[in-house]
Structures are given as structure tokens and as C-alpha cells.
N, C-alpha and C positions, 0 to 999 in steps of 0.2 A: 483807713490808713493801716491800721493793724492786722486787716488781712491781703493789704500791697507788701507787709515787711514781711509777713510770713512767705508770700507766696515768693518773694526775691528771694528768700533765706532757703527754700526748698528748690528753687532753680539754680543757687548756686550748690545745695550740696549735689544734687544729680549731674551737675555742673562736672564737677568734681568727681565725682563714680566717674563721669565718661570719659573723662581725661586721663586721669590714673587708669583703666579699664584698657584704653588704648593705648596705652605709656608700656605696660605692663604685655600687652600682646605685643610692642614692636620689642622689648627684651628676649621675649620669651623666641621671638620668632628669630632672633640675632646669636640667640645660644642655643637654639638649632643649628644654624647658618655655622656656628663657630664648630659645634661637636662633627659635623656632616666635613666640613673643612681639616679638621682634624685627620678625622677618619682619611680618606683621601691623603693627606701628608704623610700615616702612619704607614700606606700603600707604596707611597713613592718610596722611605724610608724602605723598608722590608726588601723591594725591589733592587734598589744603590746594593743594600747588606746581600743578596743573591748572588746578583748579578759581580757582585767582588770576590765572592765564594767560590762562584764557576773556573775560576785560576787553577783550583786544584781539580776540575776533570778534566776530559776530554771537549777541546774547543767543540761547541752547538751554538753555531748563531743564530739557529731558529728557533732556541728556547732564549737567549737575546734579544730579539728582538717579539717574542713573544711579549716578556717582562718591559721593553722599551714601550712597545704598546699598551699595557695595561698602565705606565707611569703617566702616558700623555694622557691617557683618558679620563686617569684621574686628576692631573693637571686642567684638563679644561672643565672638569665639575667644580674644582675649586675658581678655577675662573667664573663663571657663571653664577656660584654663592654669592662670590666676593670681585664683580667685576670692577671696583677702584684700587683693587690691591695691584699697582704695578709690577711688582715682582714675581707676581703669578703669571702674569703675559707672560715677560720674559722670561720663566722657568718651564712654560709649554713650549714658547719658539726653540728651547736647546732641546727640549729631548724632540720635536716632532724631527731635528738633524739629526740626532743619537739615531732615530728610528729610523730616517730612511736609510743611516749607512750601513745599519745592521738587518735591513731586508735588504741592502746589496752583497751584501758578503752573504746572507742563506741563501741567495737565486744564484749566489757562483758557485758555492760549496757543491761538490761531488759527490767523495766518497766518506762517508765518515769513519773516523778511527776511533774507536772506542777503547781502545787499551790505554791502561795507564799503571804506573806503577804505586802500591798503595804505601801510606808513610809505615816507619816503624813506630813514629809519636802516638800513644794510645788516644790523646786527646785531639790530635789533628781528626784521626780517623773517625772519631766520633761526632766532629763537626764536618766534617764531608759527608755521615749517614744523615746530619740532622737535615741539611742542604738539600738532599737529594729527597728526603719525605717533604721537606716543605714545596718544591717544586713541582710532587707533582701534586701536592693540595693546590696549588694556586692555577694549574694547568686544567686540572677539573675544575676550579673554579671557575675561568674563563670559557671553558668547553660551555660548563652549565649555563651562563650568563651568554650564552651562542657569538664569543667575539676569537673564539677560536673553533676553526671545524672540525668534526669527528674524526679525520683519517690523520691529520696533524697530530689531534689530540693522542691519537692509537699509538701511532709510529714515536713517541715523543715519550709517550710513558710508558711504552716496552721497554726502550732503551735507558730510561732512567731505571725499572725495576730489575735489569738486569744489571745495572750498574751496582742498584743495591745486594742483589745477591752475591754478588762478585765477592763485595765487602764483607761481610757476615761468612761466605765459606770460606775466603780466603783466612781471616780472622779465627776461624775456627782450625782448621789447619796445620795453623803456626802453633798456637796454643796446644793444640792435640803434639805436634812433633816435638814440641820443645818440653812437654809432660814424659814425653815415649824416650828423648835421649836421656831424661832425668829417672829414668827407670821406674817413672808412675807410672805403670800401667794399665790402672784402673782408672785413673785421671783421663788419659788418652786415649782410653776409648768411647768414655764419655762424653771427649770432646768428636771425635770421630763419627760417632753414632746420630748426635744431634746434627753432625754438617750434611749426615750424609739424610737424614729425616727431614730437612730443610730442603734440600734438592728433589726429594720426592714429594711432598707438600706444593713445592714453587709452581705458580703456572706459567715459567719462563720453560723454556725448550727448546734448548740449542748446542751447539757442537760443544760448547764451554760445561754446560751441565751433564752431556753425556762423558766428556771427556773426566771431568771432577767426580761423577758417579764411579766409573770405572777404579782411579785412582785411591779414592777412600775406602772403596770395599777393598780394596789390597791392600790398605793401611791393616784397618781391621781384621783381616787374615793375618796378616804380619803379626798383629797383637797377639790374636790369639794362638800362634804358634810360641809367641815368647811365655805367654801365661803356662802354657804347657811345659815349657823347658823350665821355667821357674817353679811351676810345681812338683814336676818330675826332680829337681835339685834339690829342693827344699824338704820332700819326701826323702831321699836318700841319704839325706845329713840327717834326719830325725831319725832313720835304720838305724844309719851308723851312731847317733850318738845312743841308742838308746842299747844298742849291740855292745856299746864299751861299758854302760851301767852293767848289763848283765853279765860282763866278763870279770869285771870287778868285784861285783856281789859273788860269783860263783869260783871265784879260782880259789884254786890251793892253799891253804891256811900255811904260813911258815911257822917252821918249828921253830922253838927259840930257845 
């Protein structure tokens, strides 16, 4: 009898291990489910926050619809985690519309325009650089996970790196001209020399970088003719004042 109660009492504690054991993997596997879900929302999130961003360049609906694509795909992994989450469906069925209408507007786009004019807000400008590095992380990204192809991916983040340069010399520039009217001249060539060190560094190579090459080494020529007039002035008032010391210490004592 004594060893029917022992042996119940050992079948239910292992009883017990197996049940908590498997209680404990369907948790573990549900906050998987929930972090991998997450992740995925954090995706679409990031993409809405881009994709509101792109207002300030130049219309590209095939980095639009790049980002539409990457939102659906994440939309249907979360679907698949979490297939009784209703809202998930429905959140895939809007963007797979979002997406097909923004691959109809990149297979009708033409010619692209890439000019824009940039703010004078120092902090807009600084969120149009961040926008434009985060795009092309996520466009390499895509590239490397092979859901966008190489010659897309090329064409797509030339145009964004030229974008960024645009920023940064333009930026640089203003600062260098508005040092140079303020009669810093040492300021403004430092801002000049780095704009103009940036465009030889850049692996961008276009009418815009030859055109800004040219431009700034005139700035800098510019400068250093004024550093010359300003020293040549500054020299000449030190003659002269030092010319009136010596005329003063050496004149003619009056009589008295």
C-alpha cells in the first residue's frame, strides 16, 4: 500500500514537471511570438515616420513604394505570428493598396527632378540629413535581404548620396559666406576648405560637384586676396602708428 502512495505521489510530482515544463515553453514561445511581432511593428512605425519625411525632398515613388513594400512584408510576418489578431489582416489589406498605388505612380514617373530648395531652419535641415542616412540603411537593408535588386538599389542611393551632399556643401557655404560678410576670415575659410575637402573625398561625380568645385576655390581665392588687403592694412597702420611714436619721442624739445 505504501509503495502504491509513494509511487502516485512520484507520478504526480513528474505529473507536474510536465505540465509546468510545457506551460512554461507555450510562454516562452508566445513572448517570442510577441518580441518578433513587435519587431515587425517597429518596421511599419519607422517606414509611416519616412515615408511622412520624404515631403521635404524631391517626390521618388520608387523609394515609396520600396518602404510600402517592406511595411506589407512585415505586416504579413506579423500576420503569420499572430494569425487571430484581426487587425493585422486588415492592416496588410491597406498597405498591399498603398503599395500597388505607389508602384503605379514609379512605372509612370519619367524624369526625375532632384532639386529642391533647402530650409533656412537649422533643425528642419538636420532632420532631412537624418532621413536621408536612414534610407539608405534600410534600402541596403532590403538590397541585402534580396527583396530589392542591385541596379534599383545603385540608382536609388546615388541619388540619395547626392542628395546628401548637396546638404552638407550647401550648408557649408552659407556658413563660410555669412563668416566672410562678417569679416571672419579665418572662420570662412575654414568653412570653405572643408566644403571644398568634402567634394574631393565624395564618390558622387556630377555637373553639381564640378560646378561647386569650381565655385569654392573662387571663394578661397577671394579670401585669400582679402587676408592679403587686410594684412597689407594692418601692416601700414602699425608703420604709421609706430612712425608717430618715433616723431614724438624725437621732436624738438620746446623752450620754455
Amino acid at each position: 500500500m505504501i509503495a502504491i502512495i509513494v509511487g502516485l505521489i512520484i507520478a504526480l510530482i513528474v505529473f507536474v514537471v510536465v505540465v509546468t515544463s510545457i506551460q512554461q515553453h507555450k510562454e516562452k514561445i508566445e513572448a517570442e511570438k510577441r518580441i518578433k511581432v513587435a519587431k515587425q511593428k517597429a518596421i511599419i512605425d519607422e517606414n509611416e515616420e519616412l515615408i511622412f519625411n520624404l515631403a521635404n525632398l524631391p517626390s521618388n515613388p520608387t523609394i515609396v513604394k520600396i518602404l510600402n513594400r517592406r511595411s506589407l512584408n512585415a505586416a504579413k510576418t506579423m500576420q503569420e505570428l499572430m494569425p487571430e489578431v484581426k487587425g493585422i489582416k486588415k492592416r496588410a489589406q491597406e498597405l498591399k493598396s498603398r503599395l500597388k498605388a505607389s508602384e503605379d505612380l514609379a512605372d509612370n514617373q519619367t524624369d526625375m527632378d532632384d532639386s529642391f530648395i533647402l530650409p533656412d531652419n537649422e533643425q528642419q535641415l538636420v532632420g532631412i540629413l537624418q532621413c536621408i542616412k536612414k534610407l539608405r540603411v534600410v534600402i541596403k537593408s532590403e538590397q541585402s535581404k534580396g527583396a530589392l535588386d542591385a541596379q534599383t538599389f545603385t540608382a536609388e542611393d546615388q541619388r540619395l548620396a547626392a542628395m546628401q551632399l548637396k546638404i552638407n556643401i550647401e550648408s557649408l557655404i552659407k556658413r563660410g559666406s555669412q563668416a566672410f560678410n562678417k569679416e571672419m576670415l579665418g572662420s570662412a575659410r575654414q568653412y570653405f576648405e572643408k566644403a571644398l575637402q568634402t567634394l574631393i573625398n565624395s564618390p558622387v561625380k556630377n555637373d553639381y560637384v564640378t560646378a561647386k568645385h569650381a565655385e569654392i576655390s573662387q571663394k578661397l581665392e577671394d579670401i585669400t586676396d582679402a587676408l592679403k588687403h587686410t594684412n597689407a592694412k594692418d601692416a601700414a597702420k602699425k608703420a604709421k602708428s609706430e612712425e608717430s611714436e618715433l616723431d614724438i619721442l624725437f621732436q624738438p624739445k620746446k623752450k620754455w
